[in-house]
C-alpha positions as CSV (number, residue, x, y, z in Angstrom):
1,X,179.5,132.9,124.8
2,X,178.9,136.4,125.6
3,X,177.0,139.0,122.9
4,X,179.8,140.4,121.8
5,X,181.4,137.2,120.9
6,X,178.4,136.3,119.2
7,X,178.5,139.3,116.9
8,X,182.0,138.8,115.9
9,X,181.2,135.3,114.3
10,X,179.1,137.1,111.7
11,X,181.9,139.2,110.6
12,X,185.0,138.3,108.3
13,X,187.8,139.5,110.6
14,X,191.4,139.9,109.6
15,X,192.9,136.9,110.7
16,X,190.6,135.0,108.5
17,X,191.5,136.8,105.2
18,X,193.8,133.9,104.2
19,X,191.8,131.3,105.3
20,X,188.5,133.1,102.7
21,X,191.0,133.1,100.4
22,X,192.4,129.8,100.8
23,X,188.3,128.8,100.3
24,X,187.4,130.6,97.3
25,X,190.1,128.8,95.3
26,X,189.1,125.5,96.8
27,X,185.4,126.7,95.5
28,X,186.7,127.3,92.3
29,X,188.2,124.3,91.7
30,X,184.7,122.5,93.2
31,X,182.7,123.9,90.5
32,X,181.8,121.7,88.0
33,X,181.2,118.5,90.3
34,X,178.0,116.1,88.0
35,X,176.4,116.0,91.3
36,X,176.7,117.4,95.0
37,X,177.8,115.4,97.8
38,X,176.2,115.7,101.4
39,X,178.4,116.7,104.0
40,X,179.8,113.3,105.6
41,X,179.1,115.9,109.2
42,X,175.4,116.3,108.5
43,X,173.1,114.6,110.1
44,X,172.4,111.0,108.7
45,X,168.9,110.9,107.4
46,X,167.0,108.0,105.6
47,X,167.9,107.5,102.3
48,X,164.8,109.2,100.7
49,X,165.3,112.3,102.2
50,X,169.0,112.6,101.7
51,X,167.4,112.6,98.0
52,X,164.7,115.2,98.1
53,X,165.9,118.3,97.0
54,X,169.7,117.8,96.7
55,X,171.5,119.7,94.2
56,X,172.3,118.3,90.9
57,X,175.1,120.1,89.9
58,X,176.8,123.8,90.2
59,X,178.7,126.8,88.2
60,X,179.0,130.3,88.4
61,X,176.0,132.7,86.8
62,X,178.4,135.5,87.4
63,X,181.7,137.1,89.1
64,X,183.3,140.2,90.6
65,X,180.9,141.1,93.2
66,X,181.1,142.7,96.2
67,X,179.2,141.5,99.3
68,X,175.5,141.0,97.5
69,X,172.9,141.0,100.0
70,X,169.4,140.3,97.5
71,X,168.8,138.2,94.9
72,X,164.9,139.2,93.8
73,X,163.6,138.5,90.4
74,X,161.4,140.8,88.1
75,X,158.3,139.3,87.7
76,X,158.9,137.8,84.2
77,X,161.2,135.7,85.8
78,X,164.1,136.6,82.8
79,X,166.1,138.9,85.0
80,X,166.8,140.0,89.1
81,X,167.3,143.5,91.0
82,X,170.8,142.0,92.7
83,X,171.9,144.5,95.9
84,X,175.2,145.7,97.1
85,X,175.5,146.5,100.9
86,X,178.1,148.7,101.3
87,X,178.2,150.2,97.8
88,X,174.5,151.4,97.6
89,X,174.2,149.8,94.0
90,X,171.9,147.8,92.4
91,X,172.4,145.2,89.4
92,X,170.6,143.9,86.9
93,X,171.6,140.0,86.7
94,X,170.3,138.2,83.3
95,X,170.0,134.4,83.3
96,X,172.0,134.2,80.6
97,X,175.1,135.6,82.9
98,X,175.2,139.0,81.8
99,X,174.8,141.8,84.6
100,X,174.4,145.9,84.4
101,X,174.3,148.8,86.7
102,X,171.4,150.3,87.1
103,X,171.6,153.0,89.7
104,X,172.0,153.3,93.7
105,X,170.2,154.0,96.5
106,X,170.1,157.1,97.9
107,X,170.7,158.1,101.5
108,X,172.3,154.6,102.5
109,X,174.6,154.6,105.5
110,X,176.9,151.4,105.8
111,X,177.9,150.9,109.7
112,X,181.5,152.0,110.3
113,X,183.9,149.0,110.5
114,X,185.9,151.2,112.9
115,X,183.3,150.1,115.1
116,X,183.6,146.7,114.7
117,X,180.0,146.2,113.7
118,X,178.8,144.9,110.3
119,X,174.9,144.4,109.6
120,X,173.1,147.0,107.6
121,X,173.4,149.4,104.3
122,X,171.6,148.8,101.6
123,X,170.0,144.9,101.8
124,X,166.7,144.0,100.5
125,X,164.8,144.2,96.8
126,X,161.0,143.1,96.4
127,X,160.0,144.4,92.6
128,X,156.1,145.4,92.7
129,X,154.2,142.0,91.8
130,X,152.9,143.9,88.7
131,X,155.8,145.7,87.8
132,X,156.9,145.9,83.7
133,X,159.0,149.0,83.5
134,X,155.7,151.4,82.1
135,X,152.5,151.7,84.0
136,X,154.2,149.9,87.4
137,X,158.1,150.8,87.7
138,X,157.9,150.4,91.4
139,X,160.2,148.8,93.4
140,X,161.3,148.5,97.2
141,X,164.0,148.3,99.2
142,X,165.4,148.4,102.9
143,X,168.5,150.2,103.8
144,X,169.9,152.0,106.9
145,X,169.9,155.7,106.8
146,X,172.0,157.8,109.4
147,X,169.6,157.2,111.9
148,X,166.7,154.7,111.1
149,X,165.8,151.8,109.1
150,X,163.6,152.7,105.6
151,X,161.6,150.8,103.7
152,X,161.7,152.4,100.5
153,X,160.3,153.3,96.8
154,X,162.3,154.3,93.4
155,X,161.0,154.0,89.7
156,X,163.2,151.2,88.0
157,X,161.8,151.5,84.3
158,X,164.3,148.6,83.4
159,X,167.2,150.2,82.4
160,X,168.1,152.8,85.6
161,X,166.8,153.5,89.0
162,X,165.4,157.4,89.5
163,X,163.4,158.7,92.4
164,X,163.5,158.3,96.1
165,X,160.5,158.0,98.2
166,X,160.0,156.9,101.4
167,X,157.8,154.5,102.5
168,X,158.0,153.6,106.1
169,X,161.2,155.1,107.8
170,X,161.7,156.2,111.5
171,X,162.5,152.1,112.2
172,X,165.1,152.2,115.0
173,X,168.9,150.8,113.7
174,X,171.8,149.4,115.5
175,X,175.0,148.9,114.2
176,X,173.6,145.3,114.2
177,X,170.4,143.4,114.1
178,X,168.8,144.9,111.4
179,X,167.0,142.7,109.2
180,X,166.2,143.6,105.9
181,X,164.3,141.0,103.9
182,X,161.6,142.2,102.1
183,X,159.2,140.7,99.8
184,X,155.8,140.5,98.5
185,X,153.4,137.6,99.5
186,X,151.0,135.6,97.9
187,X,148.3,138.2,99.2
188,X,150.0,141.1,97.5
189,X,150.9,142.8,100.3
190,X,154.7,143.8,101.3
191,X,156.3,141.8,104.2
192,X,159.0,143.5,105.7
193,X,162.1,141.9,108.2
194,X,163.1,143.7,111.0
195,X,165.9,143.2,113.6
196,X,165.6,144.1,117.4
197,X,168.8,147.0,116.8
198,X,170.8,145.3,119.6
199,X,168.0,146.4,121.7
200,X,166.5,143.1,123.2
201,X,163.1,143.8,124.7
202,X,161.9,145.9,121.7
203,X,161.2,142.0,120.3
204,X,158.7,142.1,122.3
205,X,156.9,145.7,122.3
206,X,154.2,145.3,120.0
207,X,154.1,149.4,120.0
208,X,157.6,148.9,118.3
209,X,158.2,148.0,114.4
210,X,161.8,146.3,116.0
211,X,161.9,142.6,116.3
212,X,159.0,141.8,113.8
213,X,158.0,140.6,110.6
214,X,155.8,143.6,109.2
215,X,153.0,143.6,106.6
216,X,152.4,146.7,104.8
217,X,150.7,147.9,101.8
218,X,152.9,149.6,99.1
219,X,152.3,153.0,100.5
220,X,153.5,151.5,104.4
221,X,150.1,151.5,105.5
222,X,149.3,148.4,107.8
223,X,147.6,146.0,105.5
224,X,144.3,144.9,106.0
225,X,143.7,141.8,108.8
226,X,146.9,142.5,110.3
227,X,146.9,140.6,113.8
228,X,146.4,143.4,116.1
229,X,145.2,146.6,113.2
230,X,149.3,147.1,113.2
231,X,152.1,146.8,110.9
232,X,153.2,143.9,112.9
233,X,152.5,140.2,111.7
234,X,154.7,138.4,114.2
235,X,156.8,139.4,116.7
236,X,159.5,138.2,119.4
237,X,162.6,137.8,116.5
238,X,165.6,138.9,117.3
239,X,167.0,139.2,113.8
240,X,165.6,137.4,111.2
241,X,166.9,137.3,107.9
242,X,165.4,135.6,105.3
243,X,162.0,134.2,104.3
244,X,159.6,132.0,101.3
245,X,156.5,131.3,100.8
246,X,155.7,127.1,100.1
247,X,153.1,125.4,97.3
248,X,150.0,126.3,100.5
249,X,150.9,130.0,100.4
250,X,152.8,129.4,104.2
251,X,155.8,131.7,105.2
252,X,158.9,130.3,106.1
253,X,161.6,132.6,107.7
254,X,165.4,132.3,109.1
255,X,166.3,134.0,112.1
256,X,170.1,134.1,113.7
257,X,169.7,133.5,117.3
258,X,172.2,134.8,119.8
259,X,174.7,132.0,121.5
260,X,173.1,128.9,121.2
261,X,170.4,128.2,118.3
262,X,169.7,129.5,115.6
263,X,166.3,129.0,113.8
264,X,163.4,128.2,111.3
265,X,160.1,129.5,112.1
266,X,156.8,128.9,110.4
267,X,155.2,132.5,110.5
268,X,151.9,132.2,111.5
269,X,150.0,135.8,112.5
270,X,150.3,137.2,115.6
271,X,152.5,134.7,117.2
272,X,155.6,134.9,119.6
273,X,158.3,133.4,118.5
274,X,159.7,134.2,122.1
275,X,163.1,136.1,122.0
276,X,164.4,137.5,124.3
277,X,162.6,135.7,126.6
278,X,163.4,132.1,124.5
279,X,166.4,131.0,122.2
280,X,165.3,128.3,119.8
281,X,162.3,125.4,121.7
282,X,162.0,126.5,124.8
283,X,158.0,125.2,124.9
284,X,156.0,127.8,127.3
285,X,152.5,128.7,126.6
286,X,151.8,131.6,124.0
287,X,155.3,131.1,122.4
288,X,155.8,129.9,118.8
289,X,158.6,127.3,119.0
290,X,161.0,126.6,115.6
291,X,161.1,123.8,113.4
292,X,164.7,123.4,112.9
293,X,167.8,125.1,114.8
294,X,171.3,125.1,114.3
295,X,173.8,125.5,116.9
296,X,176.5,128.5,115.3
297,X,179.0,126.5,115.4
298,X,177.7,123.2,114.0
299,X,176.4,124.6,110.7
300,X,174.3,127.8,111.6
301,X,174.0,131.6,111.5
302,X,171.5,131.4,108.5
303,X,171.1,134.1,106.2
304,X,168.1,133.5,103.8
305,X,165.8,130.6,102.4
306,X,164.7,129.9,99.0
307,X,161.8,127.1,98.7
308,X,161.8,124.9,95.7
309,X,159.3,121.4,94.9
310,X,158.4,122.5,98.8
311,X,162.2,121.8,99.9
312,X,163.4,124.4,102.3
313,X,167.2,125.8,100.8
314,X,168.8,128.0,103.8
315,X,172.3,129.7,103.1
316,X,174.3,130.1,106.4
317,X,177.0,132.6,106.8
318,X,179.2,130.8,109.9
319,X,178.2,127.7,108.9
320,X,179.6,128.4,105.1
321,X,176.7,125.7,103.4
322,X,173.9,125.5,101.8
323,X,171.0,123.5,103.8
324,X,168.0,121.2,102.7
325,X,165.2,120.7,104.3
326,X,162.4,119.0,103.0
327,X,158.9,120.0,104.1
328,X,156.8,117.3,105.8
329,X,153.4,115.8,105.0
330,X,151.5,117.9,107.1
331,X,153.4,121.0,105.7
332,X,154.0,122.0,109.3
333,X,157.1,120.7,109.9
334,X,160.5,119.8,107.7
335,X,162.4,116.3,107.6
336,X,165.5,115.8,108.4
337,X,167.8,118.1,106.5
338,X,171.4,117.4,104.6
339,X,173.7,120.0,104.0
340,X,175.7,121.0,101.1
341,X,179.0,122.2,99.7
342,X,180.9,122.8,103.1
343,X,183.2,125.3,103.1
344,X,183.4,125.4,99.3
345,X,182.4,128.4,98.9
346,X,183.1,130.8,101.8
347,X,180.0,132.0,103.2
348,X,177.2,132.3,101.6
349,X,174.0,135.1,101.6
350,X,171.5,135.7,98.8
351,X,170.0,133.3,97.5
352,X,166.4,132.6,95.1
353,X,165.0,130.1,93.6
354,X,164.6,131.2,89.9
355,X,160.8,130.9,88.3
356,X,159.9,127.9,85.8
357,X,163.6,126.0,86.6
358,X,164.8,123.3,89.6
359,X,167.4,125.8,89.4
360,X,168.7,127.9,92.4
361,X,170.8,131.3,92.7
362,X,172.9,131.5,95.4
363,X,175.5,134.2,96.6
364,X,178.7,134.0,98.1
365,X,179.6,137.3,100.7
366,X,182.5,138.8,102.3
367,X,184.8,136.9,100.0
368,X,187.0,140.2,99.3
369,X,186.2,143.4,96.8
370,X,185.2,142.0,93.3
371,X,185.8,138.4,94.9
372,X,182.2,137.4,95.7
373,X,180.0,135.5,93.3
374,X,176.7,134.2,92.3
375,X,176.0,130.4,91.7
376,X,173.8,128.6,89.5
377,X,172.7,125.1,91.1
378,X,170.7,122.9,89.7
379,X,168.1,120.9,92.1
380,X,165.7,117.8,92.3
């Protein structure tokens, strides 16, 4: 399957508006099953880890959205900054349902469907860790400008969004590949998610921010102990999409691959993870190989992870499910994972786990203009 062919999985093309359709009102009738039933194509696993982590039961948190790219909660864990791609806006989603506008992003270009390509605009959210709408209104986000990638800073002071700063811009964009997860670790600094722009062997220039995972500080400084005294933390991705952080403080990410496998990667710093020279195991010195990939076709094109009770949740676009995937014993690895909800709900994007609950957000994405939702699902 060439590249091009590749990229047009990833969108929703006009042949398959009655077939999204046709799924979101299967979904809606789906939403209220007691428990959830693995898919009967997922790999068979033992019996205890068909188990671990499966989701209790589903229903929908809220309705009439358009494409949501970020689910990120505030750090009292009673609210999330929810993101728009193509609109520029930004929600405010309560756990008790209820969602407001509270301001866009400025300066945020969506790629022109004319030219049939569909990755960018206004994506990830990461709240500052001590944020409370007074002394620290910061927040973050990634978008694509006119002609770069930007990480970026605004004043949220609860109710609206104001100012525009930003933080680290000049990141090269294609009209694909772009990334755009962003969140704060454990460490307090800002990990950022970039895409190798359709432009392969920047993966793998380490003089280029394209291709990586970056760690910054909050003014898009490298942060301290950085591999090589860089903003780069691990390179060799070709677009990586999503990541978590398990119970040791380890950093999980999701990376769509190009024709054949798609991954999971265990970040460690400074490693290769080997694209464009690999695509998924490929096992040759100085390359990081996955723990789990996916074949596009055969459940995979992830988009992000959520980690819950040290269960691995991974929402695929193509592959229109929600995966599971418990982490091992040596917390190196994952078990064998189930899968979930099947084309039930068209495919599916953001997703977070939500603080103090076995409880899950999860959005749906390219469903249609005021068609897309967010689900709540419960978990073991």
């Amino acid at each position: 399957m060439s590249r091009s062919a590749r990229s047009a999985l990833h969108r929703i093309r006009p042949v398959t508006a009655l077939a999204t359709a046709a799924t979101a009102l299967l979904g809606a009738c789906l939403l209220q099953p007691a428990t959830a039933v693995a898919d009967t194509a997922a790999t068979a696993a033992p019996a205890e880890s068909a188990v671990v982590g499966a989701p209790t039961g589903v229903s929908v948190l809220s309705g009439q959205w358009t494409r949501p790219w970020a689910i990120t909660f505030l750090p009292d864990g009673k609210q999330a900054l929810v993101t728009e791609r193509r609109s520029s806006t930004v929600w405010l989603q309560g756990r008790d349902g209820t969602k407001k506008k509270v301001g866009t992003v400025p300066n945020t270009v969506y790629p022109s469907p004319a030219r049939r390509v569909g990755s960018g605009g206004l994506m990830g959210v990461a709240p500052s860790p001590t944020w409370n709408g007074t002394t620290d209104q910061d927040v973050f986000f990634v978008h694509t400008a006119a002609s770069d990638i930007r990480v970026v800073r605004m004043r949220f002071d609860g109710t609206s969004l104001s100012g525009y700063t930003v933080v680290l811009g000049g990141i090269t964009r294609g009209g694909d590949h772009n990334g755009g997860k962003i969140a704060f670790g454990p460490d307090g600094y800002l990990y950022v998610a970039v895409g190798d722009a359709l432009k392969r062997n920047l993966a793998q220039d380490k003089n280029s921010l394209n291709g990586k995972i970056l760690r910054i500080t909050k003014s898009g400084a490298a942060a301290p102990g950085n591999p090589f005294g860089t903003r780069v933390y691990s390179f060799g991705h070709r677009n990586p999409q999503g990541f978590a952080w398990d119970s040791r403080g380890r950093l999980w990410a999701s990376e769509i691959g190009e024709s054949t496998w798609d991954e999971l990667n265990l970040i460690a710093p400074g490693a290769n993870y080997g694209w464009p020279t690999c695509e998924g195991s490929c096992g040759k010195a100085g390359l990081t190989d996955p723990k789990k990939v996916w074949h596009p076709d055969e459940g995979g094109v992830p988009a992000q992870i959520a980690i819950a009770n040290d269960v691995v949740y991974v929402s695929t676009l193509l592959g229109q499910r929600l995966w599971a995937l418990p982490i091992d014993s040596t917390g190196k690895g994952v078990k064998t994972g189930t899968s979930y909800y099947k084309n039930s709900y068209g495919r599916l994007r953001a997703i977070a786990k939500v603080p103090g609950a076995d409880e899950l957000w999860l959005g749906t994405t390219d469903g249609g203009d005021d068609k897309d939702r967010i689900l709540k699902i419960t978990v073991k």
